[in-house]
SESEMAR-809543 format. One record per residue: z, y, x of N, C-alpha, C in turn; residue in three letters; residue number from 1. Coordinates in pm, 1 decimal. Example, Ala and Ser with C-alpha at 12.3 -4.5 7.8 and 13.67 -1.06 7.14 Angstrom:
// SESEMAR-809543
PT      n.z      n.y      n.x     ca.z     ca.y     ca.x      c.z      c.y      c.x rest  nr
PT    780.0   -569.0   1319.0    780.0   -450.0   1230.0    780.0   -330.0   1320.0  ala   1
PT    708.0   -225.0   1285.0    714.0   -106.0   1367.0    787.0      3.0   1290.0  ser   2
END
This chain:
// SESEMAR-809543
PT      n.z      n.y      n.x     ca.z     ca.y     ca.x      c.z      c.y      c.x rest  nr
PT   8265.5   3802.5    148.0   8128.7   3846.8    127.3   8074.3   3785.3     -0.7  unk   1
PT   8016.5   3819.3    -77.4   7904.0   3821.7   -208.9   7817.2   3717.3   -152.4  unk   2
PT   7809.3   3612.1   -279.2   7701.6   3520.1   -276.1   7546.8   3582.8   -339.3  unk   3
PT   7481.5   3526.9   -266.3   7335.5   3612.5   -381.9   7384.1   3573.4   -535.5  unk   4
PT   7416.5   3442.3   -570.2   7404.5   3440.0   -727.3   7515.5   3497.5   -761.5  unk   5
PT   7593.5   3565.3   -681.4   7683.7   3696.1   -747.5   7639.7   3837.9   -801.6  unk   6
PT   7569.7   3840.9   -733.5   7491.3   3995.9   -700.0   7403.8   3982.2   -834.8  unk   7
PT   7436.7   4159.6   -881.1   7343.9   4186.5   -958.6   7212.1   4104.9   -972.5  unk   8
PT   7155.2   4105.3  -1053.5   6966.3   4046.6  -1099.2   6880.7   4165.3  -1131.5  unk   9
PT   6780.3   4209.8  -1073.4   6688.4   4322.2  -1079.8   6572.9   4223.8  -1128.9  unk  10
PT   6504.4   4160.6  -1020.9   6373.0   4148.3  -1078.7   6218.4   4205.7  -1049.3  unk  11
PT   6242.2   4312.2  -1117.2   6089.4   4382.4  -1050.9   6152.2   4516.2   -988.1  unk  12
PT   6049.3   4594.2   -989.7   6028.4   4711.7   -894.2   6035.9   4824.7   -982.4  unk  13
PT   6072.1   4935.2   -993.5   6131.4   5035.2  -1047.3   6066.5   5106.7  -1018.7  unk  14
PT   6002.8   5215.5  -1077.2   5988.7   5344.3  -1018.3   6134.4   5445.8  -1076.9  unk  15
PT   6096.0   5544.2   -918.0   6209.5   5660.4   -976.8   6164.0   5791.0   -897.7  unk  16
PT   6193.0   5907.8   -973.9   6136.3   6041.5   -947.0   6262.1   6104.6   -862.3  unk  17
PT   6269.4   6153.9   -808.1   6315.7   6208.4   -698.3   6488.0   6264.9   -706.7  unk  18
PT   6508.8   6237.1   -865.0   6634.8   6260.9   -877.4   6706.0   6133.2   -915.5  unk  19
PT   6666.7   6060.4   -950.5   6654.1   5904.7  -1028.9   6696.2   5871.5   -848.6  unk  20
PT   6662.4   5898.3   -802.1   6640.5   5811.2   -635.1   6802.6   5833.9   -613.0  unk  21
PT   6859.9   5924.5   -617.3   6999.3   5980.9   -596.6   7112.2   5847.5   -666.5  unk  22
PT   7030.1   5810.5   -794.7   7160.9   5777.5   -835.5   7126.0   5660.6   -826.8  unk  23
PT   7011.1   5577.0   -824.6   6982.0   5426.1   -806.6   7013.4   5403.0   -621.9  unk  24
PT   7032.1   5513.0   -561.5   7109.9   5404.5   -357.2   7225.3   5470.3   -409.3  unk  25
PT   7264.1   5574.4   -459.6   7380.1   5605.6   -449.8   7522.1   5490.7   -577.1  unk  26
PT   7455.3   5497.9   -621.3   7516.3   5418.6   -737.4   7534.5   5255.1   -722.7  unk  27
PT   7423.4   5207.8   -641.0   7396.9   5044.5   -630.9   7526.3   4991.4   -626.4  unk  28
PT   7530.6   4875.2   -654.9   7660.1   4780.2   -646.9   7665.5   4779.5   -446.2  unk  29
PT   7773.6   4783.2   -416.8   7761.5   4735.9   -258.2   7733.9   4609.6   -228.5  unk  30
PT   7732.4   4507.1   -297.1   7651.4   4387.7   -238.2   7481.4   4423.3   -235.3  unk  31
PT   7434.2   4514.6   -274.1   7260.8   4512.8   -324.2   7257.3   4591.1   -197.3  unk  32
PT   7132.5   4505.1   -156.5   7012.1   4598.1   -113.5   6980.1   4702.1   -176.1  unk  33
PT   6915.3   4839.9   -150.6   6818.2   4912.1   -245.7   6701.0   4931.0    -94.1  unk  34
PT   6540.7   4858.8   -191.6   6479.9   4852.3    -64.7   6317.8   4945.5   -139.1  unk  35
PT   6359.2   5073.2    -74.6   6246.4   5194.1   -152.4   6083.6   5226.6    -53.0  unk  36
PT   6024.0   5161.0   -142.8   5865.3   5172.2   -106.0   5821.8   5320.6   -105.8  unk  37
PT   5815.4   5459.5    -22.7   5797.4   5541.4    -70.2   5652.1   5587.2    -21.4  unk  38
PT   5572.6   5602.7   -105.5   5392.9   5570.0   -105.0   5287.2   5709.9   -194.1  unk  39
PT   5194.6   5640.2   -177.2   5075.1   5719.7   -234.7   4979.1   5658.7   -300.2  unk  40
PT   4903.7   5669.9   -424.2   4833.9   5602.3   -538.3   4712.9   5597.0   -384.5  unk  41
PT   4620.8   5668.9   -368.5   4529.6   5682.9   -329.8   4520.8   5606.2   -171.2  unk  42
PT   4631.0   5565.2   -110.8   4634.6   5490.7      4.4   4615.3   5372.0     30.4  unk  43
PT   4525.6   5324.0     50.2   4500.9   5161.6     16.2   4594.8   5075.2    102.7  unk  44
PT   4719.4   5062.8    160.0   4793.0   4982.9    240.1   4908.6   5037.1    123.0  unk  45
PT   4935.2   5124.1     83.0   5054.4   5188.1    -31.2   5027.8   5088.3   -143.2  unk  46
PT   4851.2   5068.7   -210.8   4877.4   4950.6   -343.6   4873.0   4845.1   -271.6  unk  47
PT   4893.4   4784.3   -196.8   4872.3   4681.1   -133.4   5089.7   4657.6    -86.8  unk  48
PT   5131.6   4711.9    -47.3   5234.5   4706.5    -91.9   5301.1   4670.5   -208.2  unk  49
PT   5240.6   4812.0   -294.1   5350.8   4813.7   -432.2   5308.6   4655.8   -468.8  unk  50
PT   5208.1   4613.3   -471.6   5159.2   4489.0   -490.0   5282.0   4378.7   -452.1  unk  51
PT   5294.2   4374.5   -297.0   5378.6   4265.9   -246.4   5536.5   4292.1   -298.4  unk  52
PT   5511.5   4395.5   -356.7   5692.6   4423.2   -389.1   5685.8   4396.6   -519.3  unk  53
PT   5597.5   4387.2   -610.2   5600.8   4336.7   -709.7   5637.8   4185.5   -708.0  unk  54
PT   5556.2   4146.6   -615.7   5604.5   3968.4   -596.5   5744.2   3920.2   -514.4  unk  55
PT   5825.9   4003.2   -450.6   5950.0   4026.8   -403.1   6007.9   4015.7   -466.1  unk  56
PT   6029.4   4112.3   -584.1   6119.2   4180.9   -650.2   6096.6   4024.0   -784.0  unk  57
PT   6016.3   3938.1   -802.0   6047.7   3862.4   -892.2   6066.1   3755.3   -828.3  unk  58
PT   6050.5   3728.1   -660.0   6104.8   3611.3   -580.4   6296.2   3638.2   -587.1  unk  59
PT   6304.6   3792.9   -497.4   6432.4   3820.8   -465.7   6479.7   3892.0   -601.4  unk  60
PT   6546.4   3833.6   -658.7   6574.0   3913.9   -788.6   6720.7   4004.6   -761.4  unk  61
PT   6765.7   3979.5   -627.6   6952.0   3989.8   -599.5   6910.9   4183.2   -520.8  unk  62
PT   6791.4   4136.0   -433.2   6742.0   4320.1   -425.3   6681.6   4367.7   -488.5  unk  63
PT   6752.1   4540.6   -512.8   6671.2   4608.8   -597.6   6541.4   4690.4   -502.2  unk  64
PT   6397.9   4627.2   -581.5   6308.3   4723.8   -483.5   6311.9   4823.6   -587.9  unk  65
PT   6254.0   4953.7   -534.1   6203.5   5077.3   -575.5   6070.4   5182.0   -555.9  unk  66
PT   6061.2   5211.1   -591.4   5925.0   5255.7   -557.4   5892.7   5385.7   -590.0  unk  67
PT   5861.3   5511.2   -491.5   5854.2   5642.7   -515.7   5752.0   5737.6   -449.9  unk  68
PT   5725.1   5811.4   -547.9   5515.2   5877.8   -441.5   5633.6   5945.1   -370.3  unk  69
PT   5528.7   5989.5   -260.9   5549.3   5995.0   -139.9   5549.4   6209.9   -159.3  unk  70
PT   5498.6   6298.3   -270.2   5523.1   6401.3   -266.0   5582.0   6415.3   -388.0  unk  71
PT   5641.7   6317.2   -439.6   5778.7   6386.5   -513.1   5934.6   6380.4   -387.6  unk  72
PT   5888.9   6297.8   -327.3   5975.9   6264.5   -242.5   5989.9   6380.6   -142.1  unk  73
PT   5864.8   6448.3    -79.1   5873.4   6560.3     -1.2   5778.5   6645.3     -1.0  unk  74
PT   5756.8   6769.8    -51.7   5622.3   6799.9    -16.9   5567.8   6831.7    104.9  unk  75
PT   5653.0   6832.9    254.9   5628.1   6858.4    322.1   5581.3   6687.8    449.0  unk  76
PT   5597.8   6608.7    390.0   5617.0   6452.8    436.1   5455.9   6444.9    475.2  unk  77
PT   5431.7   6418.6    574.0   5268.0   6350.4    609.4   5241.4   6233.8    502.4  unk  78
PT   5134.8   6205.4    527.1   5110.7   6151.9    449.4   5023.2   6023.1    550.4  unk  79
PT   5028.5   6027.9    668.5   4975.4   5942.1    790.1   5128.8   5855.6    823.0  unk  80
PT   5196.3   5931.4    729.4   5335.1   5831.6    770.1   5358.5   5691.7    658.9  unk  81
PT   5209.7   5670.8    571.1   5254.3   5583.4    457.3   5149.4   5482.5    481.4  unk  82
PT   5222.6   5329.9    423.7   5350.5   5322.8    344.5   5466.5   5323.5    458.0  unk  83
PT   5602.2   5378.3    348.4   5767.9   5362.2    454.5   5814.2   5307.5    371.4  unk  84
PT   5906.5   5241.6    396.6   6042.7   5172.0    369.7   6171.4   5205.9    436.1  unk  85
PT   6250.5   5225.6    323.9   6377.2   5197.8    364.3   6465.7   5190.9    302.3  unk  86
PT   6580.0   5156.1    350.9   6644.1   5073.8    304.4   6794.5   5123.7    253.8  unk  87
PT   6823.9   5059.0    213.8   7008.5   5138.9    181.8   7083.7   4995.6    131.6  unk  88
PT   7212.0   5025.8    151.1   7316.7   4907.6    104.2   7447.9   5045.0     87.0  unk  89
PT   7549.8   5005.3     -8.2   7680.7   5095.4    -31.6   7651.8   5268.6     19.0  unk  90
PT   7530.1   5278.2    -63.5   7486.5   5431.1    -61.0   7428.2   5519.6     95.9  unk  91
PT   7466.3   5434.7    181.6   7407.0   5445.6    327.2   7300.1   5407.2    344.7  unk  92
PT   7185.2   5479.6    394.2   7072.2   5436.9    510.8   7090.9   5307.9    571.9  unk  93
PT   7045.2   5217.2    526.8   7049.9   5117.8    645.9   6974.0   5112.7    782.2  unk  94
PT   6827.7   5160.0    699.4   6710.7   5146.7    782.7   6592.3   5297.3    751.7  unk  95
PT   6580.1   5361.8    840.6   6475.6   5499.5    814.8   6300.0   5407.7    871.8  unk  96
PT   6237.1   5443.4    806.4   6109.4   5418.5    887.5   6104.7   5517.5    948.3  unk  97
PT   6038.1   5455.3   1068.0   5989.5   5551.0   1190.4   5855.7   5542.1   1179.1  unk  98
PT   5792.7   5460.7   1153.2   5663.7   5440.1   1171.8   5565.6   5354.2   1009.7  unk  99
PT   5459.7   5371.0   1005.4   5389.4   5301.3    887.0   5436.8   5196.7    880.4  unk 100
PT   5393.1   5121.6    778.4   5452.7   4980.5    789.5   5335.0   4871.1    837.5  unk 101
PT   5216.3   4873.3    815.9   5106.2   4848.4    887.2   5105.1   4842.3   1034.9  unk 102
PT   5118.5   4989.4   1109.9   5140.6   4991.7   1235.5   5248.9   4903.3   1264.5  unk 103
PT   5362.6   4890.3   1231.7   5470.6   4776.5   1248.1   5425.1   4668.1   1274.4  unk 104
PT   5357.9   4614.4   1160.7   5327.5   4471.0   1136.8   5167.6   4406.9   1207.0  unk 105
PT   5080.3   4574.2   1263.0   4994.9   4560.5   1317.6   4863.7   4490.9   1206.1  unk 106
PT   4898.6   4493.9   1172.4   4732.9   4513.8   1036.9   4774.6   4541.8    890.8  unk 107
PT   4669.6   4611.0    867.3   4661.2   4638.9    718.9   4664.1   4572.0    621.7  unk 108
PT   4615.5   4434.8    635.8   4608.8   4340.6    557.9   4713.6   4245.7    537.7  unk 109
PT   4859.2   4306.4    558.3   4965.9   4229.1    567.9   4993.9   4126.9    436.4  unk 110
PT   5065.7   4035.1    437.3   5119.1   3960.6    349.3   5260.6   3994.8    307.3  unk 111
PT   5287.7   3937.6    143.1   5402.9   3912.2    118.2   5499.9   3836.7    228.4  unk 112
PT   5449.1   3744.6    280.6   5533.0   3656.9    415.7   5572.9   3760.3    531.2  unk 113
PT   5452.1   3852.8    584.8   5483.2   3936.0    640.2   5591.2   4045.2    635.4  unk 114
PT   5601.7   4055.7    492.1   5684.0   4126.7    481.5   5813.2   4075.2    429.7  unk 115
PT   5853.1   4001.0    379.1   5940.8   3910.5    378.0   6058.8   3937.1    513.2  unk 116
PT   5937.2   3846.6    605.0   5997.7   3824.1    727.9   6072.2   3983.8    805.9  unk 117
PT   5979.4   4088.6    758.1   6016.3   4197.2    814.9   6183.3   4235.2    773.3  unk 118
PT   6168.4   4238.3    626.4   6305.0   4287.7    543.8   6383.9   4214.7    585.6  unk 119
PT   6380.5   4050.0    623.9   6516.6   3989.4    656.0   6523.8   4001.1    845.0  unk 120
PT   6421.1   4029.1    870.7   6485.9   4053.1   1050.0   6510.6   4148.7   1045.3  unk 121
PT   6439.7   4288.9   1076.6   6425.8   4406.3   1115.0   6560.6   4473.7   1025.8  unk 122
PT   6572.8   4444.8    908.2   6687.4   4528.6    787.8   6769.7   4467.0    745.4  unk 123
PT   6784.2   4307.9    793.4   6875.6   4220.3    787.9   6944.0   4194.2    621.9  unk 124
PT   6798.6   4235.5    548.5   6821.5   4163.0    365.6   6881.9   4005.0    412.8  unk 125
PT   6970.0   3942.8    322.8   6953.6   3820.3    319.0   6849.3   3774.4    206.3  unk 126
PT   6756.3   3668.9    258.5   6658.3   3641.0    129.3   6632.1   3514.9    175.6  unk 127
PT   6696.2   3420.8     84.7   6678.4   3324.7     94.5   6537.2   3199.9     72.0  unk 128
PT   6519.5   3127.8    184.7   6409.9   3078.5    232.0   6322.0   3178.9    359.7  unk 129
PT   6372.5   3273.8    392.7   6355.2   3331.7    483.7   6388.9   3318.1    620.5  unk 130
PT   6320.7   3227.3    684.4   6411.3   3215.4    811.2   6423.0   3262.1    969.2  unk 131
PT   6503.7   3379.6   1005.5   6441.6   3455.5   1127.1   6540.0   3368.6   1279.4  unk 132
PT   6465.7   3299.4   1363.2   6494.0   3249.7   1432.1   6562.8   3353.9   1554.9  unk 133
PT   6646.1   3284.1   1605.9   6730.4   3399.8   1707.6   6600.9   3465.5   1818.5  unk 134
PT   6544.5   3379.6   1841.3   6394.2   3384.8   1899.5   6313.8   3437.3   1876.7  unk 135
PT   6276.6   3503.3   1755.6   6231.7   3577.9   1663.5   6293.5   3689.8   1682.3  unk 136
PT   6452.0   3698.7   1656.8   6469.9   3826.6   1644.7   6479.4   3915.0   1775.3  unk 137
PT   6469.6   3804.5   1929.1   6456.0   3918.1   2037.7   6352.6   3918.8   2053.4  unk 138
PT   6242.9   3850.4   2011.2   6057.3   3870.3   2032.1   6056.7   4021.9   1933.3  unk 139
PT   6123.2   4046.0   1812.5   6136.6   4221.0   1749.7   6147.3   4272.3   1790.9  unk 140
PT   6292.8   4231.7   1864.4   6337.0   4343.4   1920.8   6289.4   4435.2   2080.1  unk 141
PT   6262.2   4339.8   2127.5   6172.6   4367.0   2249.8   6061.7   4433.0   2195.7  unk 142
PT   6003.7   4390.7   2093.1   5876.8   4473.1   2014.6   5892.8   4558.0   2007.5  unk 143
PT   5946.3   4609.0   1920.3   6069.3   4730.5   1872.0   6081.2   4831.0   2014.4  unk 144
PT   6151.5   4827.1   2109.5   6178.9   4899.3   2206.1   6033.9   4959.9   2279.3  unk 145
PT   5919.4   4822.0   2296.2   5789.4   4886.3   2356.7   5693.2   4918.8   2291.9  unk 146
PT   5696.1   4907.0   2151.4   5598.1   4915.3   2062.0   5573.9   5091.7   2062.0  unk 147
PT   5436.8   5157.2   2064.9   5417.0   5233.8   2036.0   5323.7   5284.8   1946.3  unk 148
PT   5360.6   5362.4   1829.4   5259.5   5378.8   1743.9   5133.0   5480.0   1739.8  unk 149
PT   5068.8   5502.0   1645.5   4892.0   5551.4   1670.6   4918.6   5681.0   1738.6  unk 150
PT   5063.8   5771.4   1705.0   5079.3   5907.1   1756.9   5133.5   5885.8   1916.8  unk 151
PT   5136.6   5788.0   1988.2   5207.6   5771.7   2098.0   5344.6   5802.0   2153.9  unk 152
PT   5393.8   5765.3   2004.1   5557.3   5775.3   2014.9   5618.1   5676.5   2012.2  unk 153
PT   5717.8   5586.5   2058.7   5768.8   5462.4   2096.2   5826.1   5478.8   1964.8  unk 154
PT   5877.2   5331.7   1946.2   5915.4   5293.4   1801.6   6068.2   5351.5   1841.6  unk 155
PT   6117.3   5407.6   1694.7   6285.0   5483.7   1697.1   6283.9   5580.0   1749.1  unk 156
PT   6191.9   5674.4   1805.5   6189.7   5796.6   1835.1   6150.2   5893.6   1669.5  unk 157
PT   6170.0   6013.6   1701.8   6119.2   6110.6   1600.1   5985.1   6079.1   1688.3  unk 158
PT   5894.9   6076.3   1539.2   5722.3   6107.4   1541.7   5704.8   6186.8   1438.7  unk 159
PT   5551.5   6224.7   1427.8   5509.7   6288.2   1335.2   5471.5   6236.0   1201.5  unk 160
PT   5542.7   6327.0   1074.4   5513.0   6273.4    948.1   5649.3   6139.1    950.8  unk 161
PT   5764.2   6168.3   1009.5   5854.0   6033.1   1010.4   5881.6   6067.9    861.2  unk 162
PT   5955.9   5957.5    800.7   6034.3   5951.9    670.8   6122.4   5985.9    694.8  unk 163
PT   6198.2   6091.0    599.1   6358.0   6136.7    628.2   6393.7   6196.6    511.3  unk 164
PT   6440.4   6136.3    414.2   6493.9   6156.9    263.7   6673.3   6167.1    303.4  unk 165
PT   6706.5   6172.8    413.2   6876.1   6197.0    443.7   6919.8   6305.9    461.6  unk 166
PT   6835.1   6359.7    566.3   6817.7   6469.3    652.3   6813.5   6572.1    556.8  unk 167
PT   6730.0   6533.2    471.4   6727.5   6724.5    351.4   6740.5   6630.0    168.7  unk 168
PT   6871.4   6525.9    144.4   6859.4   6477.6     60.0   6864.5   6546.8    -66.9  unk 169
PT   6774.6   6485.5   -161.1   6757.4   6532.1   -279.5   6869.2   6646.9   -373.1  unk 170
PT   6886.3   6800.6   -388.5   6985.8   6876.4   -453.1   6921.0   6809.2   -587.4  unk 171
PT   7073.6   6830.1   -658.0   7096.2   6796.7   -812.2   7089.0   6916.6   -883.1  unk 172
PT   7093.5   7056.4   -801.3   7102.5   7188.0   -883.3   6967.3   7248.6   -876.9  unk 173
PT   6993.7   7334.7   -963.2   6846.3   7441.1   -969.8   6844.2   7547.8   -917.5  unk 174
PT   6745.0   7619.9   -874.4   6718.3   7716.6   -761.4   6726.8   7825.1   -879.8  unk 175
PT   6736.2   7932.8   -939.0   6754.1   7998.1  -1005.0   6638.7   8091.4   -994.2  unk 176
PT   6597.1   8107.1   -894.0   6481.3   8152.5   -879.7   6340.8   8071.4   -915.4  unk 177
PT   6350.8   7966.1   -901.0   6250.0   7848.3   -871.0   6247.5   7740.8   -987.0  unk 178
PT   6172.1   7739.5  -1104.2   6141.2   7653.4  -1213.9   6184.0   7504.1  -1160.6  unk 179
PT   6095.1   7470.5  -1014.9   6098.0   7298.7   -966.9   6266.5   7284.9   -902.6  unk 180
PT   6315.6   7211.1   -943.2   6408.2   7126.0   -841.8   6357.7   7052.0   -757.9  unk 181
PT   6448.5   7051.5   -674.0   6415.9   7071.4   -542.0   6540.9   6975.6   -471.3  unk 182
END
C-alpha cells in the first residue's frame, strides 16, 4: 500500500465541467482519493462547503478535491439534494451521496472538523490527524442504518433528487442533432 508522502500533491480544489470530471476520477493515480463537491453558487450550505474544501484540500494535499455545479453535472438533478459528495479511488465510486450533506451531519453550520471526520469514517480517506474511533465508527454506522432524511427515506435507499453521475455517466460524443454535449 502507498504512503501519503507517496501519493501525488494536489493542494487546492479544482473546478471541472462535466467532461473534465471524466478524466480527473477516471484518470487519478490509484492511490488518490478524488473527493467531488457537486453544488450550487446560490445555496448557502454549497459556499459553505466549497469553503471547507478549500481548507482540506491545503490541509490534505495527498486528496484531490473537486468541485462541480450541480447543473452542469445534471440538468435533471434536484437541487434539494445539495451539497453531495462523492467519492472515487482507481476510477470507481467509492461513495454516492444519498442524502445532503447537512442532513448527514445534522446542521448547516457544519465545520471543517465535521467534515474531516465524515471523509475519513463514512469514505474511509486516510487523513492524517484524523482519528475515527472503532466506537465511532459503529455509533455511524448504526446512524447510517436509522437515520432518516427530510424526504422520509432511510439513509442508502434511493430518495428524491439522489446524486447519480454513474448511472447516466458523462458521453464524450456529440448528439448530432443537439449543439450541447451531453
Amino acid at each position: 500500500m502507498l504512503t501519503v508522502c507517496c501519493s501525488p500533491q494536489f493542494g487546492r480544489v479544482k473546478y471541472v465541467d462535466k467532461f473534465q470530471f471524466l478524466d480527473e476520477t477516471d484518470n487519478a493515480d490509484p492511490s488518490t482519493f478524488v473527493v467531488v463537491h457537486v453544488y450550487e453558487e446560490y445555496i448557502n450550505s454549497c459556499k459553505r462547503l466549497n469553503g471547507v474544501f478549500d481548507e482540506l484540500a491545503a490541509k490534505f494535499p495527498h486528496v484531490k478535491f473537486l468541485k462541480m455545479e450541480a447543473t452542469d453535472a445534471s440538468q435533471t438533478l434536484s437541487h434539494r439534494a445539495l451539497p453531495a459528495i462523492l467519492v472515487y479511488r482507481c476510477a470507481e465510486l467509492v461513495h454516492e451521496a444519498t442524502e445532503r450533506v447537512p442532513s448527514y451531519l445534522g446542521t448547516e453550520d457544519f465545520t471543517a472538523t465535521e467534515i474531516e471526520w465524515l471523509l475519513a469514517s463514512k469514505y474511509g480517506i486516510n487523513l492524517p490527524g484524523v482519528d475515527v474511533s472503532d466506537k465511532e465508527k459503529t455509533m455511524l454506522n448504526e446512524a447510517d442504518s436509522t437515520l432518516t432524511n427530510e424526504w422520509g427515506s432511510k439513509s442508502g435507499a434511493p430518495i428524491l433528487g439522489r446524486v447519480s453521475l454513474t448511472a447516466s455517466r458523462v458521453s464524450k460524443t456529440r448528439n448530432a442533432e443537439d449543439e450541447d454535449w451531453y
